[in-house]
C-alpha positions in Angstrom: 25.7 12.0 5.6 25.3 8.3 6.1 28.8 6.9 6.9 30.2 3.7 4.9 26.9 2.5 3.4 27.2 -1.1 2.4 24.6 -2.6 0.7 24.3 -6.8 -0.6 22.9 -6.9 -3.8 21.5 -9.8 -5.6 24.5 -12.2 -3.5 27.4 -10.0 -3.9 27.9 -7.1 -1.1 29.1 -3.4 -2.2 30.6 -0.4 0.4 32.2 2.9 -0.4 33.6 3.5 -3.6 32.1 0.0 -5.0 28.6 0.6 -4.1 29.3 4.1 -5.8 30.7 2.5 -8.7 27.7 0.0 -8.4 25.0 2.4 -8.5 26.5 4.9 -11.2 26.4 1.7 -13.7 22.9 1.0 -13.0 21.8 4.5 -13.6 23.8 3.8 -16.9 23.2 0.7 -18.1 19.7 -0.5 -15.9 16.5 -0.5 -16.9 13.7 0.7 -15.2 14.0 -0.1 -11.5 17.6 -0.4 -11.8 18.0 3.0 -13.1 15.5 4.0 -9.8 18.0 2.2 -7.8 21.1 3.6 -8.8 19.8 7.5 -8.7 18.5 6.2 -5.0 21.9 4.9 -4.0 23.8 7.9 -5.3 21.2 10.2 -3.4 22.1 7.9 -0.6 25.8 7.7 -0.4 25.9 11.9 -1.1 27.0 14.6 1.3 23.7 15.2 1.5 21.5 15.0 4.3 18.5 14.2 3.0 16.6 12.5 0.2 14.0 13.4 -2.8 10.5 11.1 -2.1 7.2 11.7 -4.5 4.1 11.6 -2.2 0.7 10.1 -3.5 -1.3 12.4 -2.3 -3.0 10.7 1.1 -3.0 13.6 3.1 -3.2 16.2 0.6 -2.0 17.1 -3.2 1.4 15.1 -4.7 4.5 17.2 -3.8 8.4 16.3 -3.3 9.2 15.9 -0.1 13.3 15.8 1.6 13.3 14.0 4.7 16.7 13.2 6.3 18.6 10.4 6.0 18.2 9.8 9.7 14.3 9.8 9.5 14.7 7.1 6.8 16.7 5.0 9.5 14.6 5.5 12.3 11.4 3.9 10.3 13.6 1.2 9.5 14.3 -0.1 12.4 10.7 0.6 13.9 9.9 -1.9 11.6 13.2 -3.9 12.3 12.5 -4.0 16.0 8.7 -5.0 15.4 9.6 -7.6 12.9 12.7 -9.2 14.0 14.7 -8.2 10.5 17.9 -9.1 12.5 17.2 -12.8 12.1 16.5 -12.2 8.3 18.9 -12.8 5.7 17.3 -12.4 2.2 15.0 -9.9 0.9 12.6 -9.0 -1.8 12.7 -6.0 -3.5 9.8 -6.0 -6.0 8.5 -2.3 -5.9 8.9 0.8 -7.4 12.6 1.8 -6.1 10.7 5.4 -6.8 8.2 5.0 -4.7 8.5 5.1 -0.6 7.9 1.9 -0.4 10.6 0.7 -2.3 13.1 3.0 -0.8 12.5 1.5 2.4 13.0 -1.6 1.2 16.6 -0.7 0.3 17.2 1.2 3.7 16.1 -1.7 5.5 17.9 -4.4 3.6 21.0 -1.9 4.0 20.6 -1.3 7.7 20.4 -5.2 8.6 22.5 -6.2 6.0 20.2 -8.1 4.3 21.0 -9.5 0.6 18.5 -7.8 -1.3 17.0 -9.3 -4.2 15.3 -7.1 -7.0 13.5 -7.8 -9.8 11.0 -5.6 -11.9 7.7 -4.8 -9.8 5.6 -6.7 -11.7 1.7 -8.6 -11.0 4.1 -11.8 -11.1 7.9 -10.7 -9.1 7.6 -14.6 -7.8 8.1 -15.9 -11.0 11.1 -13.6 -12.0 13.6 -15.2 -9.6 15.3 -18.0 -9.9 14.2 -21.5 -7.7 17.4 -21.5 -5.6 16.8 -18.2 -4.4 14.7 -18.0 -1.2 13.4 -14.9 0.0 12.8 -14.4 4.0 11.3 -10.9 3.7 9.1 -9.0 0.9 6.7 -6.2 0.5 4.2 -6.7 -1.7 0.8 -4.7 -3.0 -2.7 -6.7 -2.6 -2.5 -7.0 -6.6 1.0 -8.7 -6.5 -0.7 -11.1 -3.8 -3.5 -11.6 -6.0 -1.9 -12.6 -8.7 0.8 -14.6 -7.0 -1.9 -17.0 -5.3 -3.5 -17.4 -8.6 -0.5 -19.9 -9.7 0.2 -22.7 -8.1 4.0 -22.9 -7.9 3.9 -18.8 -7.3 1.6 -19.9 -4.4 4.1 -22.2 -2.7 6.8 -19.5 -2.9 4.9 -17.2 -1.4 4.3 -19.3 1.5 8.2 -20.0 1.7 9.1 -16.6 2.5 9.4 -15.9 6.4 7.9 -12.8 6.5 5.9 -10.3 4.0 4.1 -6.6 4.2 1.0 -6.0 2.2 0.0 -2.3 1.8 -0.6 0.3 -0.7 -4.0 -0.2 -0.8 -6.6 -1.7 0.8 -7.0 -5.6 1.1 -10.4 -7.2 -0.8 -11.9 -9.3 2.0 -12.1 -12.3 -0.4 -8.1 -12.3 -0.5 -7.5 -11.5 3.2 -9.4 -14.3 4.4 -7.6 -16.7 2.1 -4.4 -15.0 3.8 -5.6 -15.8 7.2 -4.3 -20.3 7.0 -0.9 -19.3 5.5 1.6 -20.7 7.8 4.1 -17.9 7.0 4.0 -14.2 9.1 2.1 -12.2 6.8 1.3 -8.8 8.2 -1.1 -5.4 6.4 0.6 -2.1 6.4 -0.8 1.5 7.4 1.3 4.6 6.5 2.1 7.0 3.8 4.7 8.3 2.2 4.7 11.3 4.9 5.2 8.6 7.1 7.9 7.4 5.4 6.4 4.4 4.7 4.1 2.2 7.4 3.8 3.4 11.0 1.5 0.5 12.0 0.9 -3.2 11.2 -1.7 -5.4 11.5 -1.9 -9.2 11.4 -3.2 -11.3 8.7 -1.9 -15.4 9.4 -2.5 -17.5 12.0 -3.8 -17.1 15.7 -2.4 -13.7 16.1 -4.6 -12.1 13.3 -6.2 -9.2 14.0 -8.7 -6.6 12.2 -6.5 -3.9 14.5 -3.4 -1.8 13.6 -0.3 -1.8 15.9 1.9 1.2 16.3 5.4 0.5 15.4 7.8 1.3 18.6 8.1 4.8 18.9 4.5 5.5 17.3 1.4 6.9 18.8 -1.7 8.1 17.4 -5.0 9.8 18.0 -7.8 11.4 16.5 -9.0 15.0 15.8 -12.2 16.7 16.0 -13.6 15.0 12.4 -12.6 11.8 13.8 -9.9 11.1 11.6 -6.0 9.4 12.0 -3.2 11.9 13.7 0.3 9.9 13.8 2.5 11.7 16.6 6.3 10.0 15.1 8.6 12.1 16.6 11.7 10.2 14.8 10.4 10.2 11.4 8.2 13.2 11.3 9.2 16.4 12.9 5.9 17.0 13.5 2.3 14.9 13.7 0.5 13.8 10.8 -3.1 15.0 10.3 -4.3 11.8 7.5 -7.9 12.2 6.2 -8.6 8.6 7.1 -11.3 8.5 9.2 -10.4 6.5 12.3 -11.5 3.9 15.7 -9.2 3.5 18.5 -9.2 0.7 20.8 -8.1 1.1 24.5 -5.2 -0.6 24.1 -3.7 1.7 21.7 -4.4 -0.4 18.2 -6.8 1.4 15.6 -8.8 0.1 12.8 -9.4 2.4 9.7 -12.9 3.2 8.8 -13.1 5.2 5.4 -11.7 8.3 4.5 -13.1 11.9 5.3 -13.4 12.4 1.8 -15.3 9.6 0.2 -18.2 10.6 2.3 -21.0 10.5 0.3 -24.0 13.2 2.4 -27.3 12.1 1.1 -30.0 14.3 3.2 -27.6 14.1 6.0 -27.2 10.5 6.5 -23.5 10.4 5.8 -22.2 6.8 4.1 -18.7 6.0 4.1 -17.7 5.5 0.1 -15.4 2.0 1.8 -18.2 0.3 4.0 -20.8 0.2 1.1 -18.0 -1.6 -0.8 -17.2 -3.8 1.4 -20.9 -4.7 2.2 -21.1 -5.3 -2.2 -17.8 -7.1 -2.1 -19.3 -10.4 -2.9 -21.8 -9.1 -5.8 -18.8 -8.3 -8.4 -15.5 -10.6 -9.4 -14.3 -6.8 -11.4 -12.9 -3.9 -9.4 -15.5 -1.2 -8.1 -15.6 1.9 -6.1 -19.0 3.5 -4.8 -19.0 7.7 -5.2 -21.1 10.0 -4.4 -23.0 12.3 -7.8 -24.9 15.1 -7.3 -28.8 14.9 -6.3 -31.9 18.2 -6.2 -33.4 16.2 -3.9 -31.4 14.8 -1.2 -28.3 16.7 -1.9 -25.6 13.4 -3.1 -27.0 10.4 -3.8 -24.7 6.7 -4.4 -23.3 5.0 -7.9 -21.7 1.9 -8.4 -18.9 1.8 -11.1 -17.3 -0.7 -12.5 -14.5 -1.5 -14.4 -15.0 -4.0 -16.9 -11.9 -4.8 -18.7 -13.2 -8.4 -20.2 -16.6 -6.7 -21.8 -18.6 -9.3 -20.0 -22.5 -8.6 -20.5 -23.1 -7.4 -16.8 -26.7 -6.6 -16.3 -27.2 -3.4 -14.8 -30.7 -4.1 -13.3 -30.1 -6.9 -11.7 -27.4 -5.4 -10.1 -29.2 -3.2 -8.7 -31.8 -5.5 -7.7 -29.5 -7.6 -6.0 -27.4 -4.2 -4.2 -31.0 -3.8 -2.6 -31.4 -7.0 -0.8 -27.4 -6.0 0.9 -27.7 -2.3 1.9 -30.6 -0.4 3.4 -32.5 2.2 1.4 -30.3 5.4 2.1 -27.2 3.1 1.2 -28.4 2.0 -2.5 -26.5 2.9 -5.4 -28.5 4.8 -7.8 -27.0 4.3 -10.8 -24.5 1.5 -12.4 -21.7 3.5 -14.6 -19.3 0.8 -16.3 -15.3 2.1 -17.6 -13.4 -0.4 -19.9 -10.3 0.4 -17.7 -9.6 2.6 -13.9 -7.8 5.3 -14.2 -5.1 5.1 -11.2 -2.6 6.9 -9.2 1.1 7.1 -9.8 1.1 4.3 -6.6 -1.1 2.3 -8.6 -4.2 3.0 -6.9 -7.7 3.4 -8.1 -7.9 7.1 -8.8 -11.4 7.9 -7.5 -11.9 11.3 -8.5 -11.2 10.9 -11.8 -12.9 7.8 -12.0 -16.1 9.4 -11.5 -15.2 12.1 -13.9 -14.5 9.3 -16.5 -17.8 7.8 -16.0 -20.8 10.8 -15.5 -18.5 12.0 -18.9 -19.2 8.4 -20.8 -22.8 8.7 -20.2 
């Protein structure tokens, strides 16, 4: 049991039997992630020792998992003690309050006693909060990012606020390097939800950016015999994590991500990481994409492009092909194009790979 939660709420601050009170009306009268707020809060301020969080599936299928209260702490103030959230006084809440990410948010903001903010996690949460509120700390996904930069006066905002975390998917490399002359601190995330959220962070503004992850205090990590991510968190894990993200470590203890074990596409035993041939295309398409892996007699699985195009714009598959050629050597070329009006995605809001592919060899 956590004792005497308190929790600052849009300006006005809540404890005992108020934040109860609090959290019971917004499971009864809120809508969407005021409703997931209020069932969080209850959860929270319960006998109970632990918590209900939905995993997305990173390091195997989606299940429930109950981590203790405790556990939730401790990744709070890993990120607390990395970030200086002490010095904070406003944040952000602009995710899912069902998702781990937004939980943490809450944790965090009740730990430091931050005044936490909320508004509906939307492409746009900058533009859902009034101009004399000013954020200090956020946590944002790319797409939020994307689409904040994209308006001018969302823009400006977003360079107001102190501090932000990126994460829940990976960062195009057109958007991180328009990240890189913000003035504010502007950090990428690494974890799960089996992590209870990130366990490292990585730079993205300024002189101190870095293409390298940092363990979070506490935090060490290593790799196993495929040469993917194990994340030894005694505080938040009872025991270490085995990830399928294939991994490099540096000798000073940072790590860089490389793909994941399971996107490897094996075309007659040259094996080509499903996230390197997308990042080596990143500049051919202005759409979304993935690269997977089909089937082949000959050299076993072979590469495809395919791309979501939402706007119907005539895209000519040739020529795409053609100019794929000239980027990536011969074992590395896609095959085929396959185009989807729309990407399936994950309950996180990722691009659902699997059954993208599905969706696409079935269109044909």
């Amino acid at each position: 049991m956590i004792v005497s939660p308190s929790l600052i709420l849009n300006g006005k601050e809540y404890s005992g039997s108020f934040l109860q009170e609090k959290a019971r009306q917004l499971l009864r009268e809120g809508t969407g992630n005021g409703r997931a707020l209020g069932a969080f809060l209850l959860e929270w301020i319960s006998d109970a020792d632990t918590v209900s969080v939905h995993t997305s599936g990173s390091t195997g299928p989606p299940r429930i998992l109950n981590p203790e209260k405790q556990r939730l702490l401790a990744s709070a103030r890993a990120t607390g003690d990395f970030l200086k959230l002490g010095e904070h006084r406003t944040a952000l809440l602009c995710l899912p309050v069902n998702s781990i990410a937004g939980i943490m948010m809450v944790v965090r903001a009740m730990h430091y006693g931050l005044n936490l903010v909320t508004t509906e996690p939307t492409g746009h949460p900058l533009a859902q909060i009034p101009p004399e509120v000013q954020a200090d700390f956020s946590a944002m996904v790319p797409a939020q990012v994307y689409n904040t930069l994209a308006d001018e006066t969302e823009g400006k905002r977003f360079s107001a606020i102190n501090t932000i975390i990126i994460g829940g998917g990976s960062l195009p490399p057109a958007l991180e390097e328009q990240l890189s002359g913000f003035p504010n601190n502007l950090y990428a995330t690494y974890g799960m939800t089996e992590t209870l959220s990130h366990i490292a962070l990585r730079r993205l503004s300024g002189n101190a950016r870095s293409g390298w992850f940092s363990a979070l205090p506490g935090i060490s990590v290593s790799t196993d015999d495929r040469g993917c991510l194990v994340i030894d968190a005694p505080r938040i894990a009872t025991e270490p994590i085995v990830t399928n993200d294939l991994a490099e470590l540096s000798g000073s203890g940072t790590f860089r991500i490389t793909g994941r074990s399971d996107f490897v596409i094996n075309r007659g035993g040259v094996k080509l990481q499903a996230e390197v041939l997308e990042r080596k295309l990143d500049s051919l398409l202005k759409e979304r994409f993935i690269v997977a892996g089909i089937r082949d007699e000959k050299y076993g699985q072979v590469p495809v492009l395919i791309v979501e195009n939402k706007s119907g714009r005539n895209i000519d598959k040739k020529q795409l092909l053609r100019d794929a050629e000239s980027i990536l050597s011969y074992s590395e070329r896609p095959v085929e194009v396959y185009f989807l009006s729309l990407f399936p995605e994950t309950p996180t809001g990722k691009t659902d790979r699997r059954e993208a592919l599905k969706q696409a060899l079935l269109s044909q």
